[in-house]
C-alpha positions in Angstrom: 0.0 0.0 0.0 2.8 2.3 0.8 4.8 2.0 -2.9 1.0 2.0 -4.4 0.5 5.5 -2.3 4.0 6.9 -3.5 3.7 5.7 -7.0 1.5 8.9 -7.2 4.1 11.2 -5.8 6.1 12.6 -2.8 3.6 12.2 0.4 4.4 13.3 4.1 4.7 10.9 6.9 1.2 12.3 7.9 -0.4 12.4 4.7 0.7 8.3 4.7 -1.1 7.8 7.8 -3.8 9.5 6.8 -4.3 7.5 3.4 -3.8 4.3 5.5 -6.1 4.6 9.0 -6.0 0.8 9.5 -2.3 0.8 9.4 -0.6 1.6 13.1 1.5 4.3 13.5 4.2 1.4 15.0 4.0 -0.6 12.1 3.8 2.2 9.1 7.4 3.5 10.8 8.7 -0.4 10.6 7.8 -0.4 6.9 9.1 2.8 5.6 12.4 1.8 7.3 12.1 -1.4 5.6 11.4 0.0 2.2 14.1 2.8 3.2 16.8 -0.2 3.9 15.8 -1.8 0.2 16.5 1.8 -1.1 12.9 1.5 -2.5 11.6 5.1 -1.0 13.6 7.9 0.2 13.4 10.1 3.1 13.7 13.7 3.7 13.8 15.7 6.3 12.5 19.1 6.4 13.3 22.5 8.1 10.9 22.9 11.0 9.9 22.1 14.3 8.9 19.4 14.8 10.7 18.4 11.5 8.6 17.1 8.6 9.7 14.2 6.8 8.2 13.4 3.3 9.3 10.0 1.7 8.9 9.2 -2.3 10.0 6.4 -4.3 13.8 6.1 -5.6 14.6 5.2 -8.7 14.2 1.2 -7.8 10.9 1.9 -6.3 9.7 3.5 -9.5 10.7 0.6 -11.5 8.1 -1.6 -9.4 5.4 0.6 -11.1 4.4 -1.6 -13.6 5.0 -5.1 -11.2 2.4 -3.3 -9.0 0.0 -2.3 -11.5 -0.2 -5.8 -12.3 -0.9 -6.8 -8.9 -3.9 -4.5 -8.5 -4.9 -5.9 -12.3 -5.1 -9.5 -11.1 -6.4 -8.6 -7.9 -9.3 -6.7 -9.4 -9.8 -9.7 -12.3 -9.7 -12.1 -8.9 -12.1 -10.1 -6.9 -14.4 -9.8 -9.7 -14.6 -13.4 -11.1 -15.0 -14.4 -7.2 -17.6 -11.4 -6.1 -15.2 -10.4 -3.4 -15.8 -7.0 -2.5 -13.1 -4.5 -3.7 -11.6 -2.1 -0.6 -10.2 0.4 -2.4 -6.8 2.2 -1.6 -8.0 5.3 0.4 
């Protein structure tokens, strides 16, 4: 969900959690510093107090674009041909 949110563009640690409410604070953090070790996102901090930190895909993260548009494509097909309702990404 996180490279899905970031595929669209740079997004603010609370703008993530915003987009993901059933996510935990606790274990957004672990995954950004996941994706962050496997130099998939980036982070920056900000000038301010306290200071902002906005995180958007490196290089290597943007060449998963098309992997996870094909996720979402076979999830959808799957969803339909099963009638399992679709939660989409908020």
């Amino acid at each position: 969900m996180i490279l899905a949110h970031l595929k669209e563009g740079v997004h603010r640690y609370g703008e993530l959690r915003r987009r993901m409410p059933d996510v935990s604070e606790k274990m957004l953090t672990q995954r950004l510093r996941e994706l962050e070790r496997a130099r998939l996102i980036s982070r920056t901090v900000h000038d301010g107090v306290p200071a902002p930190v906005s995180y958007r895909l490196t290089d290597e993260g943007v060449s998963l674009a098309p992997v996870l548009q094909a996720l979402y494509d076979w999830g959808t097909t799957h969803a339909t041909r099963h009638a399992i309702p679709l939660d989409p990404i908020s």
